[in-house]
ROVEX-930786 format. One record per atom (N, C-alpha, C, CB): residue number from 1; residue in one letter; y negated, x negated, z negated. Coordinates in steps of 0.1 Angstrom, whole numbers, padded with zeros to 4 digits. Glycine has a CB too. Example, Ala and Ser with C-alpha at 12.3 -4.5 7.8 and 13.67 -1.06 7.14 Angstrom:
BEGIN
   nr  rest     yy     xx     zz
    1     A   0057  -0132  -0078
    1     A   0045  -0123  -0078
    1     A   0033  -0132  -0078
    1     A   0045  -0113  -0090
    2     S   0022  -0128  -0071
    2     S   0011  -0137  -0071
    2     S   0000  -0129  -0079
    2     S   0006  -0141  -0057
% end
This chain:
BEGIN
   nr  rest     yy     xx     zz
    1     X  -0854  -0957  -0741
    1     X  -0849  -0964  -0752
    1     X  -0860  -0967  -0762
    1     X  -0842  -0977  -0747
    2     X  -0853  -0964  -0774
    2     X  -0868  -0961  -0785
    2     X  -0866  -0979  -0792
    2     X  -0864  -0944  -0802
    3     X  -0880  -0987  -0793
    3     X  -0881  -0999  -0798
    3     X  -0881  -1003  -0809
    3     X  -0888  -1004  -0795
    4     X  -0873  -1008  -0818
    4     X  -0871  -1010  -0828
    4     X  -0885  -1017  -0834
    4     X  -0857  -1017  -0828
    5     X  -0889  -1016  -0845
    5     X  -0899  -1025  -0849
    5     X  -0893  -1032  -0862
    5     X  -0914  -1018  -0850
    6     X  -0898  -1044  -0865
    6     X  -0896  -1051  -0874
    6     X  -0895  -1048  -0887
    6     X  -0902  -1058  -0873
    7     X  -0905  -1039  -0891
    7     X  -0906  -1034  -0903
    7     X  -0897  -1022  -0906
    7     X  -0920  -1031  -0905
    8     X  -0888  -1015  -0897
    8     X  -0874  -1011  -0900
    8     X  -0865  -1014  -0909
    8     X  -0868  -1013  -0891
    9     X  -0866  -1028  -0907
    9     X  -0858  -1037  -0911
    9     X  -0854  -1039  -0928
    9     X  -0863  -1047  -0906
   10     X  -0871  -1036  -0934
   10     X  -0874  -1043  -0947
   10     X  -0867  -1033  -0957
   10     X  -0892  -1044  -0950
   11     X  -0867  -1041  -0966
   11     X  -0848  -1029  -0976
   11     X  -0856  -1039  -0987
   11     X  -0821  -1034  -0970
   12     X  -0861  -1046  -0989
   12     X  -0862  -1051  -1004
   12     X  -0868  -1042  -1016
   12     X  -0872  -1064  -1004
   13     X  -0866  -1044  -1028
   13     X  -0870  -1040  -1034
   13     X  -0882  -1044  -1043
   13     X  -0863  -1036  -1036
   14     X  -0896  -1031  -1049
   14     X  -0907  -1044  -1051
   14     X  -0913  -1032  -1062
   14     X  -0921  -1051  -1035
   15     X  -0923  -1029  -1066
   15     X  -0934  -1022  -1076
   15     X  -0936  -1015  -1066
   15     X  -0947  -1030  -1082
   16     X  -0938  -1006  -1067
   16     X  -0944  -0996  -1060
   16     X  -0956  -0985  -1062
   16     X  -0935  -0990  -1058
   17     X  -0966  -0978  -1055
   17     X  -0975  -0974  -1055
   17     X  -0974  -0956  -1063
   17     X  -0979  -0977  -1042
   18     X  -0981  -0953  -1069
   18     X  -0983  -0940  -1072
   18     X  -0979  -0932  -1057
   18     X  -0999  -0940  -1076
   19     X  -0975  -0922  -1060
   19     X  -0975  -0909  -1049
   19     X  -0989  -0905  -1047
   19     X  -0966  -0895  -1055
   20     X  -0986  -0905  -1031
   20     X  -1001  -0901  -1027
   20     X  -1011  -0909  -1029
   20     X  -1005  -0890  -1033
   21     X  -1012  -0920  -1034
   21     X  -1024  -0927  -1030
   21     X  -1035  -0928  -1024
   21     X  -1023  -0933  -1026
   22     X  -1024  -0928  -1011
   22     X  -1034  -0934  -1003
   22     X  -1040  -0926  -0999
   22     X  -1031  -0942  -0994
   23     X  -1040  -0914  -0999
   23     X  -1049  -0901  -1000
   23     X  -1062  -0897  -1005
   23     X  -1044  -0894  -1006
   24     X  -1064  -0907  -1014
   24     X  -1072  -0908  -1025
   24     X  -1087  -0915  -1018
   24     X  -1063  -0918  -1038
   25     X  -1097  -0912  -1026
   25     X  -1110  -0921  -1024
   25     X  -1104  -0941  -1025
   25     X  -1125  -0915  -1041
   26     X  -1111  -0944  -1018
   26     X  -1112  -0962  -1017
   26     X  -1111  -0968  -1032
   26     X  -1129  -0968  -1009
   27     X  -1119  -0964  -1038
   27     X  -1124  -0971  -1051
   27     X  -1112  -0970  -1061
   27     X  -1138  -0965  -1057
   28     X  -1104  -0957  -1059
   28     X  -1092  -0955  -1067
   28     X  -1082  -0960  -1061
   28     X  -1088  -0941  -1069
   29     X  -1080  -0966  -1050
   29     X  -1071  -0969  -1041
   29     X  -1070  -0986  -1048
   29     X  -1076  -0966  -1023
   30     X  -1082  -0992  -1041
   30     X  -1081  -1006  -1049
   30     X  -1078  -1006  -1059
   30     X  -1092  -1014  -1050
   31     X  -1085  -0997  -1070
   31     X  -1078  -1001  -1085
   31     X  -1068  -1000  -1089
   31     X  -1081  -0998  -1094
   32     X  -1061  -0988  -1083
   32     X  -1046  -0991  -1085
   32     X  -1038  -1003  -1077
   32     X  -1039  -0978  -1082
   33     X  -1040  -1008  -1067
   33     X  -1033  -1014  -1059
   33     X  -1036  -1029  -1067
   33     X  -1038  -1012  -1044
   34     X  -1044  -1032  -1073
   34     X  -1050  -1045  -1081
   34     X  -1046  -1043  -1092
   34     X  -1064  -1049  -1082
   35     X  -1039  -1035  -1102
   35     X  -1032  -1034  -1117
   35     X  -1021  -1039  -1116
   35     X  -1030  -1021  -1123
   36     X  -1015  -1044  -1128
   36     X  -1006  -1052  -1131
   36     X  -0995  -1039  -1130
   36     X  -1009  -1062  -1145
   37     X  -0996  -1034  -1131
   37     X  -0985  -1020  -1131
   37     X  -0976  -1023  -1115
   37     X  -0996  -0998  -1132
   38     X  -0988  -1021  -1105
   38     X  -0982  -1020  -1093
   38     X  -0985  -1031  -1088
   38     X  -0985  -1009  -1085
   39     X  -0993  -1040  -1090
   39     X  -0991  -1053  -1088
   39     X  -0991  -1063  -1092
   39     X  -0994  -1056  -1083
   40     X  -0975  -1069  -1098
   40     X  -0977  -1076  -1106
   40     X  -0984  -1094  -1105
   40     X  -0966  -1073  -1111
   41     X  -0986  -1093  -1099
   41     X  -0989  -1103  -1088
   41     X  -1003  -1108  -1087
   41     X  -0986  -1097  -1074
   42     X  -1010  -1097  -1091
   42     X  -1023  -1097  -1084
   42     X  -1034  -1093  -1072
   42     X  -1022  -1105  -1083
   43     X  -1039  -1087  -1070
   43     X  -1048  -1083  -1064
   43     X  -1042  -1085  -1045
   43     X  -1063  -1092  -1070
   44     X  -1040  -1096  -1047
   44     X  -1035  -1101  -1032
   44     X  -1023  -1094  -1029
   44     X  -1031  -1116  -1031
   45     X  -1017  -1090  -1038
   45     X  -0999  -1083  -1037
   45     X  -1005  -1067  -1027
   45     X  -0990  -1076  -1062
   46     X  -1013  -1065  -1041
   46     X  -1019  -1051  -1034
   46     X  -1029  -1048  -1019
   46     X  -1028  -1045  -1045
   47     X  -1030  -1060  -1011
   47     X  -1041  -1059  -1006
   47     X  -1024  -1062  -0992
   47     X  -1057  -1072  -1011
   48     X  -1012  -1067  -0992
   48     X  -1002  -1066  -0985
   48     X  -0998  -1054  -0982
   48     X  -0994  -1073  -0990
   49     X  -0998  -1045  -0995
   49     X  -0992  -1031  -0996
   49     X  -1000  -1024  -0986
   49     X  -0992  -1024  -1010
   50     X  -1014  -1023  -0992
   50     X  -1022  -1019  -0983
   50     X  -1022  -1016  -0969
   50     X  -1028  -1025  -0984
   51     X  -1025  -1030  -0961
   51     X  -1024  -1036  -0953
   51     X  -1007  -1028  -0944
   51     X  -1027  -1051  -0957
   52     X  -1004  -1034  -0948
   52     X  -0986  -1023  -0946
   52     X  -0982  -1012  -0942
   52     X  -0980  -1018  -0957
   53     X  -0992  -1002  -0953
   53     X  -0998  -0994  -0950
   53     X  -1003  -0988  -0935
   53     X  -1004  -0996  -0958
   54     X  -1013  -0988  -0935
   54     X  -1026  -0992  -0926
   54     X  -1018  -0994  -0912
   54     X  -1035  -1008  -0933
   55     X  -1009  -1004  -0913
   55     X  -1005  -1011  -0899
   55     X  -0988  -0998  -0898
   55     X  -1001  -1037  -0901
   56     X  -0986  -0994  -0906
   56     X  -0971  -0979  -0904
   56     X  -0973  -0968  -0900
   56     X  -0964  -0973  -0916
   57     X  -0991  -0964  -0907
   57     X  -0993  -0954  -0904
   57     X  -1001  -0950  -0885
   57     X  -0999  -0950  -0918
   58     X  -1005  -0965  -0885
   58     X  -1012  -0966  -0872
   58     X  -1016  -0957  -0866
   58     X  -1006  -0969  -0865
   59     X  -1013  -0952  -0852
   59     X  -1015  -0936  -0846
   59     X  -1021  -0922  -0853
   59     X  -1001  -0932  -0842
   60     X  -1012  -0926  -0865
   60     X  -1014  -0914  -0871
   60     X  -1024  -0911  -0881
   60     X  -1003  -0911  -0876
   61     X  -1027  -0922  -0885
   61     X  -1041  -0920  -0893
   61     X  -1056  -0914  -0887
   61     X  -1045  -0934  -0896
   62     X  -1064  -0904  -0893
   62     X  -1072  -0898  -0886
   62     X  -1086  -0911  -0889
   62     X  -1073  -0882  -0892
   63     X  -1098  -0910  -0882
   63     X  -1105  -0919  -0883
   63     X  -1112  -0918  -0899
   63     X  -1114  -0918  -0870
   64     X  -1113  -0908  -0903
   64     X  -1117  -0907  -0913
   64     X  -1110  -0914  -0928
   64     X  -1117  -0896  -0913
   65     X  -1096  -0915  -0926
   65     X  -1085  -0915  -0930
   65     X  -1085  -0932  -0931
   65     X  -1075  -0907  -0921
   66     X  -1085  -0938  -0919
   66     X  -1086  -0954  -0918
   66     X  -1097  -0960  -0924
   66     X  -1087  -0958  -0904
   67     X  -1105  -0952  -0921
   67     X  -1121  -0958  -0926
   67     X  -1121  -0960  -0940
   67     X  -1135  -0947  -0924
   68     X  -1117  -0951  -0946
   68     X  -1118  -0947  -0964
   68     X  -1104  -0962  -0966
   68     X  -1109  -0923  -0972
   69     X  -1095  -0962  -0960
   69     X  -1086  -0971  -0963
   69     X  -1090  -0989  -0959
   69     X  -1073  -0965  -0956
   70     X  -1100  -0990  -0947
   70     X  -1107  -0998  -0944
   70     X  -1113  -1000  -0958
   70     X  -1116  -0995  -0934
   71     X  -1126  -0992  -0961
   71     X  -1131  -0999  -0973
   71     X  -1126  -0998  -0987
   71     X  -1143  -0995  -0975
   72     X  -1114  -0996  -0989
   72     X  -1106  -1000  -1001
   72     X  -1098  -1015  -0995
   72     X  -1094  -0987  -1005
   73     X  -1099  -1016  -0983
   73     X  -1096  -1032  -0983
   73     X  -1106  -1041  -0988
   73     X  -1094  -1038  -0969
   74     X  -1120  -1036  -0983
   74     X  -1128  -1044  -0987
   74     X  -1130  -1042  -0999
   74     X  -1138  -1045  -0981
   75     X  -1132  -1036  -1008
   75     X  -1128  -1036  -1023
   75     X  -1116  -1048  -1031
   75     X  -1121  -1022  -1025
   76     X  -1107  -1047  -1024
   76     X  -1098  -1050  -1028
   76     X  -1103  -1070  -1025
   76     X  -1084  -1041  -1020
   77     X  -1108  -1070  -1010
   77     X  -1114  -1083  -1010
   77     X  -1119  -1091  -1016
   77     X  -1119  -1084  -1007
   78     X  -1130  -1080  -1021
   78     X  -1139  -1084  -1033
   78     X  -1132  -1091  -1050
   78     X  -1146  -1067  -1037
   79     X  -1121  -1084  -1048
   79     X  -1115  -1084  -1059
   79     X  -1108  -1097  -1062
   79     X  -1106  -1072  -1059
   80     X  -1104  -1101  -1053
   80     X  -1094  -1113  -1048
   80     X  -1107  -1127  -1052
   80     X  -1089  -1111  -1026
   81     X  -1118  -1126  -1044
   81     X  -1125  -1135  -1040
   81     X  -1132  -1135  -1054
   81     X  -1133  -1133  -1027
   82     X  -1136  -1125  -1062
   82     X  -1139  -1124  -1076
   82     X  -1125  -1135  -1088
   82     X  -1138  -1104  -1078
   83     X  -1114  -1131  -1085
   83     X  -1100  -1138  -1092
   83     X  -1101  -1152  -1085
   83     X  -1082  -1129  -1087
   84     X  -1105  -1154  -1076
   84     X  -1099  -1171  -1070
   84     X  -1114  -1179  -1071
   84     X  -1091  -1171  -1050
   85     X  -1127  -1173  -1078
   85     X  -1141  -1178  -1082
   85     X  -1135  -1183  -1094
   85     X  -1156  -1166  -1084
   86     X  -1127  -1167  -1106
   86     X  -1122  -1176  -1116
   86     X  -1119  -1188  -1120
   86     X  -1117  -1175  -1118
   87     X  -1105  -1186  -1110
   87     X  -1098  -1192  -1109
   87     X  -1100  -1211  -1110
   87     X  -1094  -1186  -1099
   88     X  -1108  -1210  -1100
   88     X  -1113  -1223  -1092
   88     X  -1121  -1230  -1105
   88     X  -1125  -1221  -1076
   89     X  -1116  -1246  -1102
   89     X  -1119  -1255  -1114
   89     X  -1133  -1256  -1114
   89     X  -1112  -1270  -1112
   90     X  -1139  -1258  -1119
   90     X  -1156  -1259  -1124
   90     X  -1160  -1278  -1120
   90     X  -1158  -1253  -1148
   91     X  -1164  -1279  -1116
   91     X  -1172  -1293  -1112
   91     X  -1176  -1293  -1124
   91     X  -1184  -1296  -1099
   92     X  -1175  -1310  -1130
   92     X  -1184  -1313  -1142
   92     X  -1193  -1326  -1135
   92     X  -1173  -1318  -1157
   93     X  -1207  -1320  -1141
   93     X  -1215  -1332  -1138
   93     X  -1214  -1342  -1151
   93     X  -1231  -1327  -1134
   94     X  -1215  -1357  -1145
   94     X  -1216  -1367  -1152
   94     X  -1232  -1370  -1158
   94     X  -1210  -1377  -1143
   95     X  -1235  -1362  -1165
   95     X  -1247  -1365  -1173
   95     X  -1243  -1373  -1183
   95     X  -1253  -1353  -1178
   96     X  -1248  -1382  -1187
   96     X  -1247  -1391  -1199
   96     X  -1249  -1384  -1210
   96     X  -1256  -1401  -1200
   97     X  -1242  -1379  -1218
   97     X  -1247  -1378  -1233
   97     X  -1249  -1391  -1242
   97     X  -1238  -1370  -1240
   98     X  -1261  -1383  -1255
   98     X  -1259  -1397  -1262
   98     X  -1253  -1406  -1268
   98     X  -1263  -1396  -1268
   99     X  -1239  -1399  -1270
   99     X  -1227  -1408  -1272
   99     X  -1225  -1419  -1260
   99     X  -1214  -1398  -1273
  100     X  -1226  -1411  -1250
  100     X  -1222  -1423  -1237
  100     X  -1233  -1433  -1237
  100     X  -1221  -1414  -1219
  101     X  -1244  -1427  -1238
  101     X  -1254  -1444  -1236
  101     X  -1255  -1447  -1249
  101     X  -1272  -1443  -1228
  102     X  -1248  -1446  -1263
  102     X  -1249  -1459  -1269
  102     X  -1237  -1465  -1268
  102     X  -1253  -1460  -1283
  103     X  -1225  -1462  -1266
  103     X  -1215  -1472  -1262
  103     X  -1220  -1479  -1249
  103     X  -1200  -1466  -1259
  104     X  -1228  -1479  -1241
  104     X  -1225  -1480  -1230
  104     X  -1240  -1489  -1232
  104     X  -1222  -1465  -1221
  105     X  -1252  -1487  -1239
  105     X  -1260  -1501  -1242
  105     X  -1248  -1511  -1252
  105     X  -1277  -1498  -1253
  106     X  -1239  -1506  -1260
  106     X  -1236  -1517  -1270
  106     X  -1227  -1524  -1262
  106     X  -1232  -1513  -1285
  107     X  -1219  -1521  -1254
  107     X  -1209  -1526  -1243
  107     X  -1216  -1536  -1234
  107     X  -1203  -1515  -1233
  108     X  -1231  -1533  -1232
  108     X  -1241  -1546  -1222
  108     X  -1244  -1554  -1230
  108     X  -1256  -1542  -1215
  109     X  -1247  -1548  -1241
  109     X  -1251  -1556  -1251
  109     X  -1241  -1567  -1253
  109     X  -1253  -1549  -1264
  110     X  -1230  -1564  -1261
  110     X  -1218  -1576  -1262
  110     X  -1216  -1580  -1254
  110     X  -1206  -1575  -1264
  111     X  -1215  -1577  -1236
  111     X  -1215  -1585  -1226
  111     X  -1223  -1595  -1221
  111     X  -1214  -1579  -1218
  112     X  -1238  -1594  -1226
  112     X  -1251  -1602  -1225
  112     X  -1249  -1610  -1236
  112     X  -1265  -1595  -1225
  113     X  -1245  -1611  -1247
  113     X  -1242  -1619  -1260
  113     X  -1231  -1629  -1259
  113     X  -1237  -1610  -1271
  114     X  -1222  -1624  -1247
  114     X  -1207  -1629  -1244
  114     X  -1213  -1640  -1234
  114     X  -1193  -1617  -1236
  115     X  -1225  -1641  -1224
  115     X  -1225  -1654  -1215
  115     X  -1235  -1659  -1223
  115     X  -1229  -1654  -1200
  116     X  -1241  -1658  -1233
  116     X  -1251  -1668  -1239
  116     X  -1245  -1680  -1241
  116     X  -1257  -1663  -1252
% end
């Protein structure tokens, strides 16, 4: 009895990859898989497809084959961790500018004037 696997299942419909792809060198692999064409999403969309990929073709991938698709994940990693550096809010340090320390003597000031 042959075992159904889960990913049988999947019928949705999404963007999809160039023909042949994944055939391709790593470096062409990530960049298409990270364009707004095939993913509109973002870098992470493409790094699912990928991955998808990768885990369908299993068995049948030659080592050479996996390897090149290995390091278009990590490309693609790169890519992600590059978008969510953007992304990420920037810490502001609280340095006083000169605006802030003269309100901020003339505010002691009126307060030292205020208990006299």
């Amino acid at each position: 009895m042959a075992v159904k696997k889960w990913v049988a299942k999947v019928n949705t419909e999404s963007t999809y990859p160039e023909e042949h792809l994944f055939t391709k060198d790593a470096e062409t692999i990530a960049k298409h898989l990270a364009s707004k064409k095939v993913s509109p999403k973002g870098p992470a969309s493409g790094m699912r497809m990928l991955n998808y990929y990768i885990n369908r073709g299993g068995k049948n991938l030659s080592e050479e084959r996996h390897a090149e698709l290995e390091k278009a994940k990590g490309i693609l990693s790169g890519m992600i961790a590059k978008q969510k550096a953007k992304a990420a809010p920037k810490k502001t340090s609280w340095k006083k500018t000169a605006a802030t320390k003269s309100s901020v003597k003339k505010a002691s000031a009126k307060s030292a004037s205020r208990e006299k």
